[in-house]
C-alpha positions as CSV (number, residue, x, y, z in Angstrom):
1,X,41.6,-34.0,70.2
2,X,38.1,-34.8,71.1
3,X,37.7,-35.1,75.0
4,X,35.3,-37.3,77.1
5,X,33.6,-37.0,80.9
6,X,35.4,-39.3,82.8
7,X,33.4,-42.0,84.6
8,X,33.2,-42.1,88.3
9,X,36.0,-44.5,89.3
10,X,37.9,-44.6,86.5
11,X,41.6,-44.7,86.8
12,X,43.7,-41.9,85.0
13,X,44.9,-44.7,82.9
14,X,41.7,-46.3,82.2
15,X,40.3,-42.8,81.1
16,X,43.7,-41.7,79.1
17,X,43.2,-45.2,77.2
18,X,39.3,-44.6,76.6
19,X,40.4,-40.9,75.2
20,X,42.8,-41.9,72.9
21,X,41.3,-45.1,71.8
22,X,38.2,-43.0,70.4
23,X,40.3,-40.3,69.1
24,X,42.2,-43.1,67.2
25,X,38.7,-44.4,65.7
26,X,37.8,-40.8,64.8
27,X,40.6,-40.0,63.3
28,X,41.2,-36.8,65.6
29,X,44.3,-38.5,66.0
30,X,45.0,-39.5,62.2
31,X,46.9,-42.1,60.7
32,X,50.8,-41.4,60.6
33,X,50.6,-38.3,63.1
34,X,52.7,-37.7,66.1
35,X,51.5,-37.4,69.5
36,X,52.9,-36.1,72.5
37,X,52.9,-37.7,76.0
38,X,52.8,-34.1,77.8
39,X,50.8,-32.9,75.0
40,X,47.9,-36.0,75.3
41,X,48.4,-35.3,79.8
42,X,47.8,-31.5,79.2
43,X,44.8,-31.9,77.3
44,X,43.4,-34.9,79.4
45,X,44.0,-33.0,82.4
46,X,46.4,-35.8,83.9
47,X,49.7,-36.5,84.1
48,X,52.2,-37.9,81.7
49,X,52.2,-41.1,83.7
50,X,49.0,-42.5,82.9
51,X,49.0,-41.7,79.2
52,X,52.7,-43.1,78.9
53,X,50.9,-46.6,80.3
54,X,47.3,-46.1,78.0
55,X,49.9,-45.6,74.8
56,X,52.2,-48.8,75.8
57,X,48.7,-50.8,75.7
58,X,47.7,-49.6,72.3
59,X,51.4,-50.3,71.6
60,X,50.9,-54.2,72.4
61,X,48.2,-54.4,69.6
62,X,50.1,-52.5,66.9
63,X,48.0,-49.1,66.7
64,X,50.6,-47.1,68.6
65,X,54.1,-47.2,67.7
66,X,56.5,-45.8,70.0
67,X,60.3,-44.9,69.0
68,X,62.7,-44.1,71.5
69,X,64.1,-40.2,72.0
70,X,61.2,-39.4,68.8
71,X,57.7,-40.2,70.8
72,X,54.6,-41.5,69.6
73,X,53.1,-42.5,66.1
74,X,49.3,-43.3,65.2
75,X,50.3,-46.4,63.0
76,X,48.9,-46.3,59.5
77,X,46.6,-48.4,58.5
78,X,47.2,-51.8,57.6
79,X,44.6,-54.3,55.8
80,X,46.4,-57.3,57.0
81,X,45.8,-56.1,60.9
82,X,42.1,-55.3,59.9
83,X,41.3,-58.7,58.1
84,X,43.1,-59.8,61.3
85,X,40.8,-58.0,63.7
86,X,37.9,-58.8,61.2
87,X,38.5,-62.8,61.8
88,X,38.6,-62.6,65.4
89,X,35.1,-61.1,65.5
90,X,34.0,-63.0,62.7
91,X,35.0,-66.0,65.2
92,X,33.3,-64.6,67.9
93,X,30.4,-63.3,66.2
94,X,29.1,-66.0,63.8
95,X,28.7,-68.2,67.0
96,X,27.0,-65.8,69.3
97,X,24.3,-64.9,66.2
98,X,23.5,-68.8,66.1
99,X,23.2,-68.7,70.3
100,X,21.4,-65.6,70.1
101,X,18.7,-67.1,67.1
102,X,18.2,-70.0,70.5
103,X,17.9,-67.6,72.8
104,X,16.4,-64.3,72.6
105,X,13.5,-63.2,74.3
106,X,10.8,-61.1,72.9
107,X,12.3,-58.4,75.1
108,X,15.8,-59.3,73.4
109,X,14.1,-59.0,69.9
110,X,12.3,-55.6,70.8
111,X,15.8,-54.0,71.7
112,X,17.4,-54.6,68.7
113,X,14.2,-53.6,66.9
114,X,14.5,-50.5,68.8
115,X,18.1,-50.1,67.8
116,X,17.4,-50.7,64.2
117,X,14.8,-47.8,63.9
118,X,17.6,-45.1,65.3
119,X,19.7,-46.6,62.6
120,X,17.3,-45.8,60.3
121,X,17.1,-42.4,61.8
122,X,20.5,-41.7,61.9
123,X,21.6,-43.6,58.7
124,X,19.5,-41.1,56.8
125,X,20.6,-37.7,58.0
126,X,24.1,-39.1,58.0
127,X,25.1,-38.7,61.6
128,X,28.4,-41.0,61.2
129,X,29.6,-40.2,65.0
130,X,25.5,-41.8,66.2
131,X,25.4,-44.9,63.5
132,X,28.7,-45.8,64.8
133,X,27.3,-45.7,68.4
134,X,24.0,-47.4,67.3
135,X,26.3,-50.1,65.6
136,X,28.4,-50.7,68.9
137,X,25.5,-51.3,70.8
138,X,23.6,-53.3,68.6
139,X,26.8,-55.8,68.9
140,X,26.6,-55.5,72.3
141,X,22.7,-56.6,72.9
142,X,23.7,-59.2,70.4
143,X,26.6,-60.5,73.0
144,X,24.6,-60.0,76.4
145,X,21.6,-61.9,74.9
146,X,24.2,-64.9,74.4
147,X,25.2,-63.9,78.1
148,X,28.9,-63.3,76.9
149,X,28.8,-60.5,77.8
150,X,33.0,-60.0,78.9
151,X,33.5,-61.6,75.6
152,X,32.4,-58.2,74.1
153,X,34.2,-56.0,76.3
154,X,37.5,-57.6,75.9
155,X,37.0,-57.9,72.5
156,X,36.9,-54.3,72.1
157,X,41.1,-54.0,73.1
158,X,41.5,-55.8,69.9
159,X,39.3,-54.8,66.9
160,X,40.8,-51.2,66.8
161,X,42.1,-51.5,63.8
162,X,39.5,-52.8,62.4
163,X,37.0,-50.1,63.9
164,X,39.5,-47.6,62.6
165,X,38.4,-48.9,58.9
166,X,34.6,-48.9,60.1
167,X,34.3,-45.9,60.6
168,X,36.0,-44.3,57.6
169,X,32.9,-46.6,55.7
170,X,30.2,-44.4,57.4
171,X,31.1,-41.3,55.6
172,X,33.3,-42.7,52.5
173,X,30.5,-45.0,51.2
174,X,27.9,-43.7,49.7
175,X,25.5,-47.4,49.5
176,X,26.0,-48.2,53.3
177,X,24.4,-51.5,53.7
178,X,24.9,-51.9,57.5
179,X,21.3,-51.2,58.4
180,X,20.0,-53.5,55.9
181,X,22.3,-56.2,57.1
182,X,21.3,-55.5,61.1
183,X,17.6,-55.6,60.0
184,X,18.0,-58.9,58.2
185,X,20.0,-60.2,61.3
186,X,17.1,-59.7,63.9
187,X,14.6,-61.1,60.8
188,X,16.6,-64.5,61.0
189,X,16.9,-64.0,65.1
190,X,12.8,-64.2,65.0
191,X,12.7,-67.0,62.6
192,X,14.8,-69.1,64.7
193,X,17.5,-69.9,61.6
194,X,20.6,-70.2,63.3
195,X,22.7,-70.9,59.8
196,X,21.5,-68.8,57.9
197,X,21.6,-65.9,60.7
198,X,25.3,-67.1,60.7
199,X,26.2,-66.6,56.8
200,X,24.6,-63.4,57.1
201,X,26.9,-62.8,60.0
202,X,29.6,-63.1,58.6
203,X,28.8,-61.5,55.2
204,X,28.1,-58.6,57.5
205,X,31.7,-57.8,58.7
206,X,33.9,-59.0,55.4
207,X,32.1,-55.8,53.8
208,X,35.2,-54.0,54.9
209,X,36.8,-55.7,51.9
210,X,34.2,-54.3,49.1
211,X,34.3,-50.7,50.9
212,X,38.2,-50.9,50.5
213,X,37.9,-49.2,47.4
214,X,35.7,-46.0,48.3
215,X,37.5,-45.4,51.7
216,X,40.9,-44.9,49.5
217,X,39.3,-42.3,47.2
218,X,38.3,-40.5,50.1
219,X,41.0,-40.4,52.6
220,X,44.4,-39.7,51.6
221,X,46.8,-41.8,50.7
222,X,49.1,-41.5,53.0
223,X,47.3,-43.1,55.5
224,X,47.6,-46.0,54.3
225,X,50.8,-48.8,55.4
């Protein structure tokens, strides 16, 4: 498992949750595998307490199951919860790209240029673990430019299934188009085209569905529900 500094002030819970959530994305902690509450506390440096209450919350949205007397389970993956987790930001998304296209600054506009020319960077020596930061955070300055900004954070206790699948893409798909469809994004942001910024949108996060194909040949079987 793949450990992270813990931020100043954050609870042992908060911490075990952040760990495991990324280790989950990752796939450190793959698909169908069994994971121990001592196990998870040894490694994290805490006790069992805190990761017993971080694995009940990823219990609530379906990517931990957890059996009585037999532990933990990373729950495979399951299209039907990612098309789920795709809608909700697709909800959420399409509407902050058309408040975004109304309100961006200049400064707003240079930031996600910014963004977009790591992207680039990273996109072509195929740093997966960076592109899938770079992605994040281009979201993000999407959502704080619409100043909804705890819209985006508690958004991301929900899209981890779908996340899961979105980072399988970075290194199963050899025609990623997820720079080409940020760049065209901020190109519609400058223009001021709020509809068309919002098609584009949401053509931008159903490409899960034509990647479907690649990330099976790639990852085994049995990780998939």
């Amino acid at each position: 498992m793949k450990l992270l500094e813990r931020l100043p002030r954050e609870t042992g819970r908060e911490y075990a949750l952040r760990v495991i959530k990324n280790n989950i994305i990752w796939l450190e902690l793959a698909p169908g595998s069994h994971v121990s509450e001592k196990h998870l506390a040894d490694q994290m440096g805490l006790s069992r307490t805190p990761v017993r209450e971080a694995l009940i919350e990823l219990a609530k949205g379906g990517i931990v199951e957890i059996y009585a007397q037999r532990g933990s389970v990373i729950s495979l993956i399951d299209y039907s919860l990612v098309e789920e987790a795709r809608f909700m930001r697709s909800v959420m998304e399409t509407e902050v790209i058309r408040l975004v296209c109304e309100m961006a600054s200049p400064q707003d506009i240079l930031k996600l240029e910014e963004n977009i020319r790591l992207q680039e960077f990273y996109l072509e020596s195929r740093n997966a673990n960076r592109l899938m930061e770079l992605d994040d955070e281009f979201h993000k300055i999407l959502f704080d430019t619409a100043k909804k900004s705890q819209i985006y954070m508690l958004m991301q206790n929900l899209t981890l299934h779908f996340d899961r699948v979105r980072n399988m893409a970075l290194t199963a798909v050899k025609d990623l188009k997820i720079v080409e469809d940020h760049r065209e994004l901020v190109e519609l942001i400058k223009s001021r085209e709020p509809e068309q910024a919002n098609a584009a949108m949401a053509a931008h996060l159903s490409r899960y569905r034509i990647d479907e194909k690649e990330i099976r040949q790639k990852y085994d079987e049995k990780y998939f529900k």
